[in-house]
C-alpha positions in Angstrom: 68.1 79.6 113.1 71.6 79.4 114.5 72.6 80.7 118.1 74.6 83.9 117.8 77.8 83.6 119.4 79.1 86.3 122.1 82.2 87.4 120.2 84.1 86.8 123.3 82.7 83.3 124.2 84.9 80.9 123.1 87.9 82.8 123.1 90.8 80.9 124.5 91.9 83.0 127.6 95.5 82.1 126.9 95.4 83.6 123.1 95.3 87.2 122.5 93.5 88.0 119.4 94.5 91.5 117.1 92.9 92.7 113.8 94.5 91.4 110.2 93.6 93.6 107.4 94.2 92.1 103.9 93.0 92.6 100.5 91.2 89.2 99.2 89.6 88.7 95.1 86.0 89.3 95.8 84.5 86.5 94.6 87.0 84.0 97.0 85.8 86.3 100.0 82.3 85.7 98.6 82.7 81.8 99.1 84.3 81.6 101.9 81.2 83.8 103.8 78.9 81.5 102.3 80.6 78.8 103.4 80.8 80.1 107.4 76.7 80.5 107.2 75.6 77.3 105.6 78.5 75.4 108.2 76.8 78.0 110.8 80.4 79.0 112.0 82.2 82.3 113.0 83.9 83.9 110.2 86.9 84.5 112.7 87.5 81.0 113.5 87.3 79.9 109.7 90.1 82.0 108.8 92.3 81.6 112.2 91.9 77.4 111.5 92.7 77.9 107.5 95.8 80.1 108.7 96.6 77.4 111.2 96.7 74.3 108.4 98.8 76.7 106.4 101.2 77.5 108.6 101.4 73.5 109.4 101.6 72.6 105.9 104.4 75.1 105.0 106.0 73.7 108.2 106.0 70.2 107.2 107.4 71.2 103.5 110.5 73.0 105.1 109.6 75.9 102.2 108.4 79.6 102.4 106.7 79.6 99.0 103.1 80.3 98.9 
């Protein structure tokens, strides 16, 4: 069984963290829990590193579009 995680463990001191509420098709938010338990990984740092390569991605492009 995987080690639970104090939520405040492995926080960077230097980054703040605040709440994002947004409205995701249920099966994709489905997946992507799935996906956090079998890779035994906070749901929080999935979504923070996938808005991270986003944000780099759309960088590198030069383009707003999603």
């Amino acid at each position: 069984m995987a080690r639970r995680t104090n939520y405040f463990e492995d926080i960077d001191q230097h980054e703040r963290l605040v709440n994002l509420n947004a409205r995701v098709p249920k099966d994709l938010w489905r997946r992507v829990r799935v996906q956090c338990l079998k890779e035994e990984r906070l749901l929080r740092h999935f979504i923070t590193e996938a808005l991270r390569q986003r944000l780099r991605v759309v960088g590198r492009s030069g383009t707003g579009s999603t």
